[in-house]
N, C-alpha and C positions, 0 to 999 in steps of 0.2 A: 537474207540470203535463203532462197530454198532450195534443197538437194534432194529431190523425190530417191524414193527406198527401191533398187531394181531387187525383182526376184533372188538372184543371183548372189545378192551382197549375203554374209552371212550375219546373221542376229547378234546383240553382244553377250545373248545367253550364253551364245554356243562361244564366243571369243575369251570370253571371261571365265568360263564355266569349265568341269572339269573333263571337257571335248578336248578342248585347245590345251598343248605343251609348253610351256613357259621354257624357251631357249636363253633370253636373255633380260635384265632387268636394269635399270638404270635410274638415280631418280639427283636430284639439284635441288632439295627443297620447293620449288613453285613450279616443278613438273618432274612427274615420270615416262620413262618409256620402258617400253616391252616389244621385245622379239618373239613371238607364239606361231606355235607350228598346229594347223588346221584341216585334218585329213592330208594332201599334198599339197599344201599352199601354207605358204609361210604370208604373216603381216606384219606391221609394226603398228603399235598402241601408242598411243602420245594420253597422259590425264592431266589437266589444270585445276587448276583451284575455284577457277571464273569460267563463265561460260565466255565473254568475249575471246577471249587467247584461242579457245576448240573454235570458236567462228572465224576466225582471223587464219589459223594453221588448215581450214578446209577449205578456206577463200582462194588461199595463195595457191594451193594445190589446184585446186580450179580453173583457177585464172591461167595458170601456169598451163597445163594442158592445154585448157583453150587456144594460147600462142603457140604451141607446137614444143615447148621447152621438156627437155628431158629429166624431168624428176620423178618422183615416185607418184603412183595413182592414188587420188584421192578412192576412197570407197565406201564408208559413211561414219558418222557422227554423233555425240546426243548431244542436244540442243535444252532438252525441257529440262526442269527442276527437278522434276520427281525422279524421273529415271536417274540424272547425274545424286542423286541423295540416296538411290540404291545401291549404284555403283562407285561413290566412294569420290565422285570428282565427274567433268563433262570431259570424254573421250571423243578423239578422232584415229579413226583406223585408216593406213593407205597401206600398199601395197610392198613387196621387201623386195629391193633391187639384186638378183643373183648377178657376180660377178666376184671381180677381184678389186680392191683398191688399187691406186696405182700409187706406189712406195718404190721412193727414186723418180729419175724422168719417165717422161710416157714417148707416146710414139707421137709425130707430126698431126696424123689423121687423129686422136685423141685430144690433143691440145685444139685443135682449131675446132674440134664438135666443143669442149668446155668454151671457148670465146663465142661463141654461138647459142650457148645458155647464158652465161652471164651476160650478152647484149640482150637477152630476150628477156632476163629478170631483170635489167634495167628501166625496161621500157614502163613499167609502173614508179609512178610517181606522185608522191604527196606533201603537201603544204608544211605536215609538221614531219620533225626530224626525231629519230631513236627508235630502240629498240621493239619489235614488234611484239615480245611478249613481257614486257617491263610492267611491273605491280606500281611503279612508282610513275606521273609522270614527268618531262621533261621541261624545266619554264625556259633554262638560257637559249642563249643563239645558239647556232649551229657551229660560226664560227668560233665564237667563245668557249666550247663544249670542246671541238678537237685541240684548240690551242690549252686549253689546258690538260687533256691528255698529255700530248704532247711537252708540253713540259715537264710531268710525270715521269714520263718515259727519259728523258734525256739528265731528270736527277739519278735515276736508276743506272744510267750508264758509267763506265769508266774514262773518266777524265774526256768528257765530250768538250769541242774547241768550242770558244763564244761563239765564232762565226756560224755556227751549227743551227743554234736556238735565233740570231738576227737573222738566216737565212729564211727560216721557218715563220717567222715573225711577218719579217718583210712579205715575202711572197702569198699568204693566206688572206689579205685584205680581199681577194676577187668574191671569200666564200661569203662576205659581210653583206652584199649583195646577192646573196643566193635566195631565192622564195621556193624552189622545188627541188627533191629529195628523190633519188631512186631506189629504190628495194635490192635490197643485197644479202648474198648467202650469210654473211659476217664469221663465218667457219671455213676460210677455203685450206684445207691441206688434203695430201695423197687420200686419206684413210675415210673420206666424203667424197670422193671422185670416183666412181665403180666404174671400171672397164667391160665392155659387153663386146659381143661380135661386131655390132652393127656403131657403134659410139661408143658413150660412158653416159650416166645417170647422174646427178650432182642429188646427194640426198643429206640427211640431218640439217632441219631449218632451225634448230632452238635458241640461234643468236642472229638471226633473221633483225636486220634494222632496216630505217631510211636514213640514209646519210649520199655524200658525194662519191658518183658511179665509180668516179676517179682514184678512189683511193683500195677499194675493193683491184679495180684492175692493174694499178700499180702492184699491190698484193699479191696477186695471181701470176704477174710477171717475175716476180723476187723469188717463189717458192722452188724449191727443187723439181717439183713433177716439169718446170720450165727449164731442166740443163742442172747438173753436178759440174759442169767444166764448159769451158771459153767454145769448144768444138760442138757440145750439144747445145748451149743454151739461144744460138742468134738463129737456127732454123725453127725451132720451137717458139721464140717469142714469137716471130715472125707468122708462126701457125694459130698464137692464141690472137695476135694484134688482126689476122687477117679476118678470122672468125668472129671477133669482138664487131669489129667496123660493116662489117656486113649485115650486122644485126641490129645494132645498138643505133637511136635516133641520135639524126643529122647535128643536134646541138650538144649531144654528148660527147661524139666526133671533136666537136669544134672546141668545145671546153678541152679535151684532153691535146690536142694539138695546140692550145695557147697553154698549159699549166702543167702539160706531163710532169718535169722537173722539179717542181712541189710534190705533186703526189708520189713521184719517185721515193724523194728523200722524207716525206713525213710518213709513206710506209716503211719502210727503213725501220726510223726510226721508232717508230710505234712497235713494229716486231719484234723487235731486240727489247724495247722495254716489257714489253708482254714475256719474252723467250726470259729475261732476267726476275719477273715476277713469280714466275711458272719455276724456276730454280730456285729460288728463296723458299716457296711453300715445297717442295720435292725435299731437300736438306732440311726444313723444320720436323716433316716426318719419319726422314732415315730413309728417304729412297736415292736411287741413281741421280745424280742432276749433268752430270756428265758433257752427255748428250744435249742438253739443254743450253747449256752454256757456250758449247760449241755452237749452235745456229746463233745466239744474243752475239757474240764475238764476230760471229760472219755478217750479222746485217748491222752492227753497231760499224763495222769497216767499211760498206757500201753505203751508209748513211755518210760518216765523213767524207769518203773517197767522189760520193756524187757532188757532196755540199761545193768540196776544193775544185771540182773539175767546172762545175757552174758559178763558182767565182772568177774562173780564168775565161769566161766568157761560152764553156759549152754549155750551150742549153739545147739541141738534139736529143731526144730518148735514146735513140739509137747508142748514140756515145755515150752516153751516160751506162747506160743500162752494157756495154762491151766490158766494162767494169766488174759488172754482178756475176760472178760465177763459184762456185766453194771451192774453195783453198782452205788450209789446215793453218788457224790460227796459230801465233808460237807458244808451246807449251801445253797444245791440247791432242789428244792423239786424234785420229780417224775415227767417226764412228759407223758401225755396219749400214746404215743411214741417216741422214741429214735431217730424213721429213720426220715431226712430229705428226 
């Protein structure tokens, strides 16, 4: 991949160096980020360990723009040895999205510009499946890989019915057959969706996988910024489902309109096992989990509540998904927000 250097980009003497204001710091063990403030221009820093992971996070950034999708601007890179050996790791700078996240629902025209990015990061696609900045990699199937999450998730739950895990079972055989993967945010919540004048920017890619399109935008569907209640949430799916299809290729259309009902209820229940993970490490260290338990409880009930309605014979998203909207678990109070 080459990324010619424009005049304009700023050097990482000056990003690094003590030009630039270090606003914010972040790091995961096998990557950091930094928010640095540069004369009037804020950026963000991403450091790996590897050079491929800087060449993969500049790739997508690229490609990304090239389709029109609204992420943050690539701006450059180090690529050679020597330079990432001075600075500590191989760096990509792109550009820092001003806005607001959106915590709670969004508005209609918001929802349909995010269905409209997530079709346009669909459209890449590749042979092999997982995460794009994984130090390890992937040998099982794809379908083997989520079904066994998924079984994960559903020991994590509270007293989930058999039928739950044979519905899950039954219905995933289509993914055994799958040979191509589409590229997905794999972090969708309010607090990565930045509201602007003009749309919203979908930014932080560091859980960036290839997996099925279908389960990302079942995901997207379930979350709050799509409706708190029965009244917002069916003009807002309507707005991400409208923006989704208008972008996203013909066969990914067609996969979602034969399997919605799976993807429904395996994001379900993937989130509630992830929301009940995220609670057990929150209480191992003395924080809030509260709040957390509260969403595991809400999608652990739209995971049953889909599984029972699609035994009685609904399989429609629509009706399935009339279902999904936050109500107050018994015994948990409200919390000032739903979205993590």
């Amino acid at each position: 991949m080459d990324f010619p250097m424009s005049p304009t980009r700023p050097s990482w003497d000056m990003l690094l160096g003590q030009h630039s204001l270090l606003e914010h710091r972040t790091s995961r063990g096998w990557f950091e980020k930094r928010v640095v403030r540069l004369h009037d221009e804020r950026y963000v820093l991403y450091r790996f360990p590897v050079r491929s992971h800087a060449r993969r996070l500049a790739w997508l950034l690229e490609t990304m723009k090239a389709r029109g999708a609204a992420l943050q601007r690539y701006v450059t890179h180090i690529d050679d040895l020597r330079s990432a050996l001075t600075r500590g790791g191989f760096w990509v700078a792109s550009s820092f999205a001003p806005g607001r996240p959106i915590i709670g629902a969004g508005t209609p025209q918001q929802i349909e510009a995010l269905g409209r990015v997530l079709g346009t990061l669909h459209q890449e696609e590749n042979h092999n499946h997982g995460m794009l900045f994984s130090l390890a990699p992937g040998f099982s199937s794809y379908a083997r890989v989520l079904r066994q999450e998924l079984t994960g998730a559903l020991h994590s739950m509270t007293s989930p019915p058999p039928q739950l895990h044979e519905c899950l079972t039954r219905h995933s055989g289509f993914l055994d057959q799958a040979r191509t993967f589409q590229l997905t945010h794999g972090d969708l919540h309010g607090k990565n969706i930045i509201a602007q004048d003009d749309g919203i920017v979908l930014v932080d890619y560091e859980l960036a996988r290839f997996e099925a399109a279908g389960m990302e935008l079942a995901t997207a569907l379930l979350r709050t910024f799509c409706g708190e209640t029965e009244f917002e949430s069916r003009p807002l799916r309507a707005a991400l489902l409208g923006g989704y299809m208008q972008t996203c290729p013909p066969h990914l259309r067609e996969m979602w309109e034969q399997h919605a009902p799976f993807f429904l209820i395996a994001a379900a229940a993937r989130m509630a096992g992830n929301r009940r993970s995220r609670a057990h490490r929150l209480a191992r260290r003395g924080q809030p989990s509260r709040m957390t338990l509260y969403q595991a409880a809400g999608y652990e009930r739209w995971a049953y509540g889909m599984c029972e309605l699609h035994a009685r014979g609904i399989h429609h998203a629509d009706r399935l998904l009339d279902l999904c909207h936050w109500e107050v678990p018994p015994g948990l109070a409200v919390p000032e927000s739903a979205e993590a």
